[in-house]
C-alpha positions in Angstrom: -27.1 -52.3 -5.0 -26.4 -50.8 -7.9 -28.9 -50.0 -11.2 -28.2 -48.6 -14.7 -30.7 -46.0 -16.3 -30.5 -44.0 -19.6 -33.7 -41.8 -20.9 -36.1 -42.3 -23.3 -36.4 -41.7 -26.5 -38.6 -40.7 -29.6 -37.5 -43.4 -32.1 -40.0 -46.1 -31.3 -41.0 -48.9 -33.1 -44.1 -47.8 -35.4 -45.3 -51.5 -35.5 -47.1 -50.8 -31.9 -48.2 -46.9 -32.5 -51.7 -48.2 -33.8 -52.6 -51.0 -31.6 -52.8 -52.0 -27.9 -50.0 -54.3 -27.6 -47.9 -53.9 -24.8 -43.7 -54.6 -24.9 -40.6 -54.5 -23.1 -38.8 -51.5 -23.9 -36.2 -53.6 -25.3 -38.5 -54.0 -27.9 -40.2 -50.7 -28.4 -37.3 -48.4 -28.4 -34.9 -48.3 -31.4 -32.4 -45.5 -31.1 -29.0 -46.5 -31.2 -27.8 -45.2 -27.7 -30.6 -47.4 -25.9 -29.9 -50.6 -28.3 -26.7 -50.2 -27.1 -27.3 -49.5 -23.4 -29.3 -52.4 -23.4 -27.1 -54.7 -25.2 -24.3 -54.0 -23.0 -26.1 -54.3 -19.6 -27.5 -57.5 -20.7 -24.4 -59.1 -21.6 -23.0 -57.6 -18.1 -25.8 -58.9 -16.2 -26.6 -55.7 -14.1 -29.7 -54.2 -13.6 -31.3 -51.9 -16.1 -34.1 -49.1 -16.7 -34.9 -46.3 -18.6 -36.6 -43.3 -17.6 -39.7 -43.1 -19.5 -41.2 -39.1 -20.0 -44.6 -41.2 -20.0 -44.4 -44.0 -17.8 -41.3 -43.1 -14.9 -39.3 -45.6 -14.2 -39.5 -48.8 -16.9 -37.5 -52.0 -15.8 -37.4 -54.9 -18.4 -39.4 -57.3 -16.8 -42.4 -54.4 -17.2 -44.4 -54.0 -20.6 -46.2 -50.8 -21.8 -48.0 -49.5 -24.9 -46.5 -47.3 -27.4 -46.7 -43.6 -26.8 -45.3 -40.5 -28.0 -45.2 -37.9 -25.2 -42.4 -34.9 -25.7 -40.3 -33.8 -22.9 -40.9 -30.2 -23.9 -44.9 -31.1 -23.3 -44.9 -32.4 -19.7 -47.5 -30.7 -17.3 -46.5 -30.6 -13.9 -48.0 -33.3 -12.7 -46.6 -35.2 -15.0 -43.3 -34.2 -14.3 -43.9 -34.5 -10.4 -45.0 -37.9 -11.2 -41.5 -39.2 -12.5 -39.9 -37.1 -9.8 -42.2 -39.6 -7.8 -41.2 -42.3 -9.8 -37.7 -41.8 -9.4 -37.2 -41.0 -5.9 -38.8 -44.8 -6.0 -35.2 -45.8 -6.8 -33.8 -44.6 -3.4 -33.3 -48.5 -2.5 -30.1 -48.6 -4.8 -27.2 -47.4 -3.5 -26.1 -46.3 -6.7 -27.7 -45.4 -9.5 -25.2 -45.0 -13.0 -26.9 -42.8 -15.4 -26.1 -42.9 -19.0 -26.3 -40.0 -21.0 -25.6 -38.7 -24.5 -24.9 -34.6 -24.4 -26.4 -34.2 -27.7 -29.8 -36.0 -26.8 -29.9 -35.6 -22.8 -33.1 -33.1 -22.4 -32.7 -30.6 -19.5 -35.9 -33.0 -17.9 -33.9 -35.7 -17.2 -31.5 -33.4 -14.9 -34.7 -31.9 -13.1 -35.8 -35.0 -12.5 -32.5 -36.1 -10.9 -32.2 -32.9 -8.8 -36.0 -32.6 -7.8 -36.3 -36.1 -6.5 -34.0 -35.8 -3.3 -31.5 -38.8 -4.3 -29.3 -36.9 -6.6 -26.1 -37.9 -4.4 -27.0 -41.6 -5.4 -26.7 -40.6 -9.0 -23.8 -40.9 -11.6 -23.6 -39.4 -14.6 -21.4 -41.1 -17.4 -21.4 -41.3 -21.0 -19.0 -44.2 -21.6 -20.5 -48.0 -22.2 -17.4 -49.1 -20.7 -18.5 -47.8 -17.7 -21.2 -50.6 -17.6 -20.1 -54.0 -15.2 -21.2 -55.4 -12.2 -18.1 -54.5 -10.4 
């Protein structure tokens, strides 16, 4: 089984930053690089999620509030809680992990290396990449 993941991202939607309204993060997330990600997964039909710095792991199916949590401000629990959340992913045999070297905070890598799957994960920066195959 395979599953695509890229991080989060601060450019949210500011229609949800004042209420309690819970979306896909289809929806809340606007940044180019996810729009894209998602776009492209969707019309390739594979599995999808991003890595959240406040909730973990977020598939599509799942809806959350807006929030605004930088990775720079993670406590350690918090960030022992996505390594938790992560290593949840040890099902997939493979997990493809898109990543702008620009944007990619140092957390996301940590996270990879400190949850004990790492050999499951490849990086790639290419869209192309992205196919059931």
């Amino acid at each position: 089984m395979k599953l695509f993941m890229t991080y989060c991202s601060w450019q949210k939607d500011d229609r949800f930053k004042n209420n309690t309204k819970k979306v896909g993060p289809e929806i809340l997330y606007t940044s180019r690089r996810i729009r894209s990600f998602i776009a492209k997964c969707t019309s390739e039909g594979v599995v999808w999620a991003i890595l959240s710095d406040h909730y973990g792991i977020w598939f599509p199916h799942e809806k959350h509030r807006w929030y605004d949590l930088h990775p720079d401000l993670l406590s350690n629990d918090q960030l022992q809680k996505l390594v938790l959340s992560f290593k949840s992913l040890s099902e997939y045999d493979e997990i493809w992990f898109f990543y702008d070297a620009e944007t990619c905070h140092p957390l996301y890598r940590k996270v990879v290396r400190e949850s004990d799957i790492e050999k499951q994960v490849k990086w790639f920066n290419d869209l192309q990449d992205i196919s059931c195959k």
